[in-house]
Structures are given as structure tokens and as C-alpha cells.
N, C-alpha and C positions, 0 to 999 in steps of 0.2 A: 498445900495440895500434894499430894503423892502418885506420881507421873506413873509410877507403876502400876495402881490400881486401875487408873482410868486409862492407864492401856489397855490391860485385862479387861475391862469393862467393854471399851469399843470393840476389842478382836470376839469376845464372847457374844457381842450384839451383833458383828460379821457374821458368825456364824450360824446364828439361827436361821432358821427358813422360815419364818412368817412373816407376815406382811408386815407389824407391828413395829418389830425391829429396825426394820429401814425409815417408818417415821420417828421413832424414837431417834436415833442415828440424824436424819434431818432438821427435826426441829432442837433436837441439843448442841448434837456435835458441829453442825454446817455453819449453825449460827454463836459459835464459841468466837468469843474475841483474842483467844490463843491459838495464835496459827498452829502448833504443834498439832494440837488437838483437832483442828480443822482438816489438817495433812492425815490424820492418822484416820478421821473419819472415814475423810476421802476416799483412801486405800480401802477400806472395811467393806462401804458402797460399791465401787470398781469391782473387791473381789467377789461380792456378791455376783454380780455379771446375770443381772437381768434388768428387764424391761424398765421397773419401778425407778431400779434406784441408779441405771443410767444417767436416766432422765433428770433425777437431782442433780446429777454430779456435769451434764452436758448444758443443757439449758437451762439451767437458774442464772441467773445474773448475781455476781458475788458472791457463786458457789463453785467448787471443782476446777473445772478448766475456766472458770472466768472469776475465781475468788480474786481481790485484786493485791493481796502477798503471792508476790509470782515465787517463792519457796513451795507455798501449797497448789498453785495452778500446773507450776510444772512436775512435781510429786503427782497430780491428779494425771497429767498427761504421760508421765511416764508408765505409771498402773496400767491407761488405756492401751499403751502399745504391748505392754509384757504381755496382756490377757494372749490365752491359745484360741478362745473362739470368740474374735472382733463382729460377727454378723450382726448382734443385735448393736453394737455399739454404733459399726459404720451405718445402720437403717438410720439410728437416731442422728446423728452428725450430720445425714444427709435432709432428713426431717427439717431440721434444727436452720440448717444453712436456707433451703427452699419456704420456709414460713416463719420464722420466727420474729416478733416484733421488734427486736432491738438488733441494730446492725451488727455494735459492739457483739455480742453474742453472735451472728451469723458469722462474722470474719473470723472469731476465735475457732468455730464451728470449721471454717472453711481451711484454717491452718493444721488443725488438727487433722483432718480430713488427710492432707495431703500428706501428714508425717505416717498417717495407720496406711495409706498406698501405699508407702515407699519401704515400708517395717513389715509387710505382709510376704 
């Protein structure tokens, strides 16, 4: 495997703007049993910084902020704080924390939360 290509591959699938992208991105990269690749998704999703691909990276279970190689959970959490416009991130974390079926997921939701207050 060459680490270089499939980095180029996920930063060039960041960068598109359609929608396709970010499922490509999820169903490859989120569900890659190399955390590198997982971490690197992550960032790709995060820098997108919209609505869609949030949501992958906030509330999936065994993805992003709750993949369970805490290398790529907390890569995913560091991405969330660097962003310059957290709005849509903090709606979904609050989203996330007030409905979501799985506690695990809510508290991870709910610690996150409290690092993008204190980073803003």
C-alpha cells in the first residue's frame, strides 16, 4: 500500500464539494481498519465543515469523536476545535447530546462540547 497516494486520494476527496465525496469518504475511509487512514478521513470530513459530514464524524458510533483508537478520536477532536466557524459543529454536539440513542455517544458529545466552550 502506498501511504502517499491514499493520502492524496482522501485530501482530493476533502476537497470536492459534492455531496458524493463525503459518502465515498464515509463508507471507505470511516470504516478502514487502519487507523491512520481513519484519522486522515476524519480531518478531510471536519475540514469540509458542513452539515453532512459533521454528522459522520460527531454521531456515528465508531466513528470520529467516538472511533474507539483514541489516536483518531482525539485527531477528530482536535480538527473540531482548530475549525474558525464551530456554529454548525456546536448545533450538532448539542443535537447529538439532547437525542441521540446511545449514551456512549451523548457523553462523548457532551465532553466535546465543553472543550469547543472553553476553545472559542
Amino acid at each position: 500500500m502506498n501511504n502517499r497516494r491514499i493520502k492524496n486520494i482522501i485530501e482530493a476527496l476533502g476537497k470536492h464539494k459534492d455531496e458524493e465525496s463525503i459518502e465515498v469518504l464515509n463508507e471507505l475511509g470511516t470504516n478502514c481498519p487502519i487507523d491512520e487512514i481513519r484519522e486522515l478521513t476524519s480531518k478531510a470530513l471536519i475540514r469540509k465543515n458542513n452539515r453532512k459530514s459533521l454528522e459522520i464524524i460527531i454521531t456515528n458510533k465508531g466513528k470520529g469523536i467516538n472511533d474507539l483508537s483514541a489516536q483518531v478520536a482525539m485527531c477528530s477532536i482536535n480538527e473540531l476545535l482548530a475549525l474558525k466557524d464551530k456554529k454548525d459543529a456546536i448545533e450538532i454536539l448539542d443535537n447529538t447530546i439532547e437525542k441521540h440513542a446511545e449514551k456512549e455517544v451523548q457523553d462523548t458529545a457532551r465532553s466535546v462540547r465543553a472543550l469547543m466552550a472553553f476553545s472559542s
